[in-house]
Chimera marker file (.cmm) of the C-alpha trace (Angstrom):
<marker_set name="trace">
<marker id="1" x="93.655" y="39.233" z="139.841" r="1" g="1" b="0" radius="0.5"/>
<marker id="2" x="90.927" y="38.084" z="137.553" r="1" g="1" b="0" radius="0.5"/>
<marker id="3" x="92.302" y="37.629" z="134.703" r="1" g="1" b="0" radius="0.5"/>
<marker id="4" x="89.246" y="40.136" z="133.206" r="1" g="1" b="0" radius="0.5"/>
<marker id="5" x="89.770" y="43.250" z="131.560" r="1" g="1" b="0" radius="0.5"/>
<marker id="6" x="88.391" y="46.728" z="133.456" r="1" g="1" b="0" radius="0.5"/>
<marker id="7" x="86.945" y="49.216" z="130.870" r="1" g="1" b="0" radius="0.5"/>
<marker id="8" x="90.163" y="51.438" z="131.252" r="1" g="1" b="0" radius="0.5"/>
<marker id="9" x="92.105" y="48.532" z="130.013" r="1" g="1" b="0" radius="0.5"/>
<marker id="10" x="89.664" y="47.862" z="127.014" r="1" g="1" b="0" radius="0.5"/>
<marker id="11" x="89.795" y="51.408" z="125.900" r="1" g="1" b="0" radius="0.5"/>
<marker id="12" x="93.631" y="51.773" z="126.150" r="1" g="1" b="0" radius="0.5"/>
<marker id="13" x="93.814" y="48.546" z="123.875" r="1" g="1" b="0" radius="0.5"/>
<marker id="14" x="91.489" y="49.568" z="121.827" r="1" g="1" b="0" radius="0.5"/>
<marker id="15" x="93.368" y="53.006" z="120.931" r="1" g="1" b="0" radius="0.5"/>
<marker id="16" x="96.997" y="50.945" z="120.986" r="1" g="1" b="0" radius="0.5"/>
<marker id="17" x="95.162" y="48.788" z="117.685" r="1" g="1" b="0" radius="0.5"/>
<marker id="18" x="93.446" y="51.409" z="116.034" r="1" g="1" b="0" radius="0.5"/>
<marker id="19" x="96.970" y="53.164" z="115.980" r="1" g="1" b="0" radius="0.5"/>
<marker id="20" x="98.372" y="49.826" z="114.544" r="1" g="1" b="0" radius="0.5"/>
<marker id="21" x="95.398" y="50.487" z="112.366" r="1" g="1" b="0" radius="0.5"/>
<marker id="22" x="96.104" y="53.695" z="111.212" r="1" g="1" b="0" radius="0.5"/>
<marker id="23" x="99.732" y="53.030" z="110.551" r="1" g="1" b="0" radius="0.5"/>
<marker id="24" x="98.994" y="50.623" z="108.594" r="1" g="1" b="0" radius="0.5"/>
<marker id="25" x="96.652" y="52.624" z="106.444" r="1" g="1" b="0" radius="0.5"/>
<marker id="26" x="99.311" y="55.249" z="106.373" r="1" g="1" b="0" radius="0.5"/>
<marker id="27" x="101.351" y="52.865" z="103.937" r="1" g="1" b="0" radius="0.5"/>
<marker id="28" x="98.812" y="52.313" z="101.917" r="1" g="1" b="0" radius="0.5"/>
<marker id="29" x="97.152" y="49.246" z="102.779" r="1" g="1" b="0" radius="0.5"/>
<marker id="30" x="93.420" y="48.922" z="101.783" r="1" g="1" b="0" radius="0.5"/>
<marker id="31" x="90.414" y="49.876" z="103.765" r="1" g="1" b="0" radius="0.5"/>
<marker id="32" x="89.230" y="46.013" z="103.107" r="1" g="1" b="0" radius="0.5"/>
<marker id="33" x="91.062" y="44.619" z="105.793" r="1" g="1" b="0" radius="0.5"/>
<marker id="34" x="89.232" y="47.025" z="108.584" r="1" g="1" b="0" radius="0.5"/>
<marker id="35" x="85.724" y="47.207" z="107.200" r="1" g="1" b="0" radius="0.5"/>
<marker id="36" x="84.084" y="45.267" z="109.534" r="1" g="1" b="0" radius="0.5"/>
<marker id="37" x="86.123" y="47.371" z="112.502" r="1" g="1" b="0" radius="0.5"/>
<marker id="38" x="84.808" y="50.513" z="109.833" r="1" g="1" b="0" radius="0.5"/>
<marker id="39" x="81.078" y="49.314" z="110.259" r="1" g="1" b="0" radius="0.5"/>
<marker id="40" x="81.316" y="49.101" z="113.942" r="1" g="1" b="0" radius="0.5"/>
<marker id="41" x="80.776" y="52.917" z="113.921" r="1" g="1" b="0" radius="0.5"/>
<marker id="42" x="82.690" y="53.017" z="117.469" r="1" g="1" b="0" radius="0.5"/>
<marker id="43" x="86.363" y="54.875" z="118.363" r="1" g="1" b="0" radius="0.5"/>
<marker id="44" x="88.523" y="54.330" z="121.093" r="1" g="1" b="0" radius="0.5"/>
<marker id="45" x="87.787" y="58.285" z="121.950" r="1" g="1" b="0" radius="0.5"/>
<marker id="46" x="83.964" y="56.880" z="122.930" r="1" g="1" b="0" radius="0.5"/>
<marker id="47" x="84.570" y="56.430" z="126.529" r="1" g="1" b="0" radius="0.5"/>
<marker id="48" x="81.013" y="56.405" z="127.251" r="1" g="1" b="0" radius="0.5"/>
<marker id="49" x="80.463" y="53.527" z="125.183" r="1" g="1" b="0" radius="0.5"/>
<marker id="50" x="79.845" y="50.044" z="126.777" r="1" g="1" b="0" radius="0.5"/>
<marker id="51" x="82.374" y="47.259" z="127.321" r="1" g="1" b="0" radius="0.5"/>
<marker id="52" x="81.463" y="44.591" z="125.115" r="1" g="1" b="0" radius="0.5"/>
<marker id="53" x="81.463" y="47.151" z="122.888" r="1" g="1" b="0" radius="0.5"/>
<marker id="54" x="85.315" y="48.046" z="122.732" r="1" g="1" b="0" radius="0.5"/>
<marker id="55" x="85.648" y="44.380" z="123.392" r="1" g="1" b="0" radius="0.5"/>
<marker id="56" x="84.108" y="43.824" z="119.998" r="1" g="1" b="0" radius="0.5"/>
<marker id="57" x="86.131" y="46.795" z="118.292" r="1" g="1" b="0" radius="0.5"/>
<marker id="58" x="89.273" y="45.360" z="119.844" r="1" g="1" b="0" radius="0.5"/>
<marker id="59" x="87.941" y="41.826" z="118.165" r="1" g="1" b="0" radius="0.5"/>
<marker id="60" x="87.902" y="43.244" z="114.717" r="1" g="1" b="0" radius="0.5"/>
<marker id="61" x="90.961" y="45.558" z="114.884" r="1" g="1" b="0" radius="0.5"/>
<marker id="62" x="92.659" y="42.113" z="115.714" r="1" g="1" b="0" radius="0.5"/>
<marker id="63" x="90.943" y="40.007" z="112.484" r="1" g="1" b="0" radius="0.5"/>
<marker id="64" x="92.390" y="43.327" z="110.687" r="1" g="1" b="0" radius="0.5"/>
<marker id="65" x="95.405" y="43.898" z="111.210" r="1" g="1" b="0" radius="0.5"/>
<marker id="66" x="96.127" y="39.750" z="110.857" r="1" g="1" b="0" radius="0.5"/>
<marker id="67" x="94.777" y="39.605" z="107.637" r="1" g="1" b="0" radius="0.5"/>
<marker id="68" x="96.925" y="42.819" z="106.435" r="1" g="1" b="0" radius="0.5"/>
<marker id="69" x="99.884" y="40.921" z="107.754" r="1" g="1" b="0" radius="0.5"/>
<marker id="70" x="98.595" y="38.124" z="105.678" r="1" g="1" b="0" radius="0.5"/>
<marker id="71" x="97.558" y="35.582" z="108.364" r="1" g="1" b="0" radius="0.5"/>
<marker id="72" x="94.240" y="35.212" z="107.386" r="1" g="1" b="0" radius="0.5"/>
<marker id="73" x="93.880" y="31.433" z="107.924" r="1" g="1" b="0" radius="0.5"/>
<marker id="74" x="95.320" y="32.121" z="111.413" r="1" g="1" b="0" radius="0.5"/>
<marker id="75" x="92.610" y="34.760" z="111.552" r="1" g="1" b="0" radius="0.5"/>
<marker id="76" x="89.952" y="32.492" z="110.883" r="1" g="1" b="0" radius="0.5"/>
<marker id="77" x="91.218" y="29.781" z="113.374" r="1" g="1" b="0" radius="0.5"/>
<marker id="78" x="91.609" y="32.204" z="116.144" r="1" g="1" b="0" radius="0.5"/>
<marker id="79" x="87.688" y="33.499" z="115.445" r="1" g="1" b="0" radius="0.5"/>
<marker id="80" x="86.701" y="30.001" z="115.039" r="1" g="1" b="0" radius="0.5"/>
<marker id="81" x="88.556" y="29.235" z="118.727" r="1" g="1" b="0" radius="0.5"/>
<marker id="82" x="87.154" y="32.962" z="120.258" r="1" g="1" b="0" radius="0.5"/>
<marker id="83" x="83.434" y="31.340" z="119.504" r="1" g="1" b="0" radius="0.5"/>
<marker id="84" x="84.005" y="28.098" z="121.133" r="1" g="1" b="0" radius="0.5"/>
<marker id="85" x="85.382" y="29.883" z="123.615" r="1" g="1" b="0" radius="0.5"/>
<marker id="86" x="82.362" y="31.987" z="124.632" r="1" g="1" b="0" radius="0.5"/>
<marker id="87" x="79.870" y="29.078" z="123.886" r="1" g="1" b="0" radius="0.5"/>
<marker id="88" x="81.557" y="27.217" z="126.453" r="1" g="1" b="0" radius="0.5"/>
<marker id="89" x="81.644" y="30.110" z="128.895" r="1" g="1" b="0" radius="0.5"/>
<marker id="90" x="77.957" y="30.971" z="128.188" r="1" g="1" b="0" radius="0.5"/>
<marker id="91" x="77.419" y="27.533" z="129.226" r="1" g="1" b="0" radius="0.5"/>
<marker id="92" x="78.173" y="28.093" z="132.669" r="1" g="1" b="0" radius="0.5"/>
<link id1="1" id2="2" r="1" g="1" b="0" radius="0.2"/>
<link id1="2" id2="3" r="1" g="1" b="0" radius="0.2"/>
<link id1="3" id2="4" r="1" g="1" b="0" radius="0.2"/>
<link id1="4" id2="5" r="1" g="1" b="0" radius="0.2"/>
<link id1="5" id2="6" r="1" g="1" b="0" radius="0.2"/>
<link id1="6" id2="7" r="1" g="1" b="0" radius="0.2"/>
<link id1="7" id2="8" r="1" g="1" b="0" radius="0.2"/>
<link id1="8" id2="9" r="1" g="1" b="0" radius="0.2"/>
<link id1="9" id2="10" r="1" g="1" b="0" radius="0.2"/>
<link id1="10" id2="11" r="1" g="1" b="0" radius="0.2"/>
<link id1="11" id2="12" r="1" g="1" b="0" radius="0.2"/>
<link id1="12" id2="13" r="1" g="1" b="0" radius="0.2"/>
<link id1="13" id2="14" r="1" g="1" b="0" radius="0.2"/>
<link id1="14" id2="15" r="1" g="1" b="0" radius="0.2"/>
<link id1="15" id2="16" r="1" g="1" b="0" radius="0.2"/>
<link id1="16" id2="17" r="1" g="1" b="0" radius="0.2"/>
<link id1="17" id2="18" r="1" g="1" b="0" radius="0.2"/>
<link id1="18" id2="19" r="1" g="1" b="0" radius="0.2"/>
<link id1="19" id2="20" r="1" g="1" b="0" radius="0.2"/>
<link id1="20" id2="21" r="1" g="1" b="0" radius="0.2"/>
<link id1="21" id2="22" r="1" g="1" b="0" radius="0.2"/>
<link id1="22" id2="23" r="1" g="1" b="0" radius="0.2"/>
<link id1="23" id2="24" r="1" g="1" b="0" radius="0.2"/>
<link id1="24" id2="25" r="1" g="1" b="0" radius="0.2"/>
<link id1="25" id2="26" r="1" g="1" b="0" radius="0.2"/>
<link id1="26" id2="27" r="1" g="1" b="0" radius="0.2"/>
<link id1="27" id2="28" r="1" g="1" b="0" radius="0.2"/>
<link id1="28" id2="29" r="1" g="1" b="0" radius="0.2"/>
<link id1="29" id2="30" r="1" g="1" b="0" radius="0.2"/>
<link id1="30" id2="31" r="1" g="1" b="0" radius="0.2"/>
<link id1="31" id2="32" r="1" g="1" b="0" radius="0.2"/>
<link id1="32" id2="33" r="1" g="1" b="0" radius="0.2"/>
<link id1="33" id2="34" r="1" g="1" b="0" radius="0.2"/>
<link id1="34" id2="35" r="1" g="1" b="0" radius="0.2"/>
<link id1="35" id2="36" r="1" g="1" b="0" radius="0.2"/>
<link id1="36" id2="37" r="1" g="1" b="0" radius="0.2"/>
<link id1="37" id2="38" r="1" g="1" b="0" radius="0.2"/>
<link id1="38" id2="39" r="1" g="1" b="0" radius="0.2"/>
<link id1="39" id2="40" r="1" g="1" b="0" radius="0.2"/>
<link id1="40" id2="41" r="1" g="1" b="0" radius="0.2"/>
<link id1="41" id2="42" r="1" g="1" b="0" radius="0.2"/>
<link id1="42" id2="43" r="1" g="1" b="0" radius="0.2"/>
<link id1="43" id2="44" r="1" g="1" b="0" radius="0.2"/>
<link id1="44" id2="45" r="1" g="1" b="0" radius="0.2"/>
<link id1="45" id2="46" r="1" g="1" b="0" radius="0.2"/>
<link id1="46" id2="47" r="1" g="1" b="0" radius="0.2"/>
<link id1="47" id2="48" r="1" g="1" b="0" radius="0.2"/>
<link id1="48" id2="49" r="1" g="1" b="0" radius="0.2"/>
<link id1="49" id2="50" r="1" g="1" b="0" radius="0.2"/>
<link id1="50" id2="51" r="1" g="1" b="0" radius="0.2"/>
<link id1="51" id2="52" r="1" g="1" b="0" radius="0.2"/>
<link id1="52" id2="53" r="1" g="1" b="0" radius="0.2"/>
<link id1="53" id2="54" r="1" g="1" b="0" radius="0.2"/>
<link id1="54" id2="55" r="1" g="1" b="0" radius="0.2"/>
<link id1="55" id2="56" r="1" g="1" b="0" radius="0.2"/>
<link id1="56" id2="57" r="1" g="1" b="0" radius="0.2"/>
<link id1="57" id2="58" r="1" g="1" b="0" radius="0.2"/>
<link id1="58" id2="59" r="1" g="1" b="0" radius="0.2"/>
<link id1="59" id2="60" r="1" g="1" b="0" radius="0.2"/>
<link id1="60" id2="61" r="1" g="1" b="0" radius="0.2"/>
<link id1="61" id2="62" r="1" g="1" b="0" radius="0.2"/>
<link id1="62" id2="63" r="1" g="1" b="0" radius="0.2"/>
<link id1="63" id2="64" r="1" g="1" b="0" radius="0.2"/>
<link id1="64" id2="65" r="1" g="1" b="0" radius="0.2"/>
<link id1="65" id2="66" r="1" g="1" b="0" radius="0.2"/>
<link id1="66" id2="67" r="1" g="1" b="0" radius="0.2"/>
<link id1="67" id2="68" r="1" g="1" b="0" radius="0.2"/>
<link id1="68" id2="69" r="1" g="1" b="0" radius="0.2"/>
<link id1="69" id2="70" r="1" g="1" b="0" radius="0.2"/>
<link id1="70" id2="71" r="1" g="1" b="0" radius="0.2"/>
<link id1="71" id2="72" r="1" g="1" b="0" radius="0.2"/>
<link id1="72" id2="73" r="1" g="1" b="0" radius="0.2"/>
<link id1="73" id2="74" r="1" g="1" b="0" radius="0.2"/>
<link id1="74" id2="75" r="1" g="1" b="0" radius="0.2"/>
<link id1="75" id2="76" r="1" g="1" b="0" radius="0.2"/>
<link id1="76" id2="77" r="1" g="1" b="0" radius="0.2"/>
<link id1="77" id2="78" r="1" g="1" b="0" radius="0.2"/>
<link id1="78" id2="79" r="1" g="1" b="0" radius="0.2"/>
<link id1="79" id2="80" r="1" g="1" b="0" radius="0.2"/>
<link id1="80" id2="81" r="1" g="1" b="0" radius="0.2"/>
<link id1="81" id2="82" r="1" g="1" b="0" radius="0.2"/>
<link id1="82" id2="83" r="1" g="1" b="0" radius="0.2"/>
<link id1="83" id2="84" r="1" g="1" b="0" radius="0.2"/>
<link id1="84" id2="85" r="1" g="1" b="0" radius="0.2"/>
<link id1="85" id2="86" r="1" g="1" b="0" radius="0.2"/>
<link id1="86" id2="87" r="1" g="1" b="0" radius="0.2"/>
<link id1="87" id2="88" r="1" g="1" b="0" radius="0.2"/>
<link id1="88" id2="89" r="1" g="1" b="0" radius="0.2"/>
<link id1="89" id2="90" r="1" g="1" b="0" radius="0.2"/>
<link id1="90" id2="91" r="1" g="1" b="0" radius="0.2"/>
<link id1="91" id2="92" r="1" g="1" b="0" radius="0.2"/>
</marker_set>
């Protein structure tokens, strides 16, 4: 195995957060926290759309739902970790 996501596995993620998501807007927790997810125009319904797409859905659902839990310093470490992550990668 290769350790890499297949687009099936993307989109089911992706629809497993945005429930999270939705949950959590269901007790009243503010938009804020999902607004960059928001601008993303993109649902886990859009089959047809590309990978890195969902990947980057997936990315902000994440960085949501953290910061609604109140881990936003953890949020910010993780994104800050995420981007050294892919330099490195894009390295090789």
């Amino acid at each position: 195995m290769s350790g890499q996501f297949g687009k099936e596995e993307l989109v089911h993620l992706h629809l497993l957060l945005f429930h999270v998501k939705k949950t959590f807007e269901s007790y009243g927790l503010e938009n804020e926290y999902f607004s960059e997810y928001n601008s993303l125009n993109i649902s886990p319904v859009q089959i047809f759309r590309r990978k890195n797409e969902h990947q980057e859905a997936i990315f902000k659902l994440c960085m949501g739902i953290m910061k609604a839990m109140g881990k936003e310093k953890e949020a910010e470490e993780l994104c800050k970790s995420l981007k050294r992550l892919a330099m490195v990668r894009a390295m090789y």
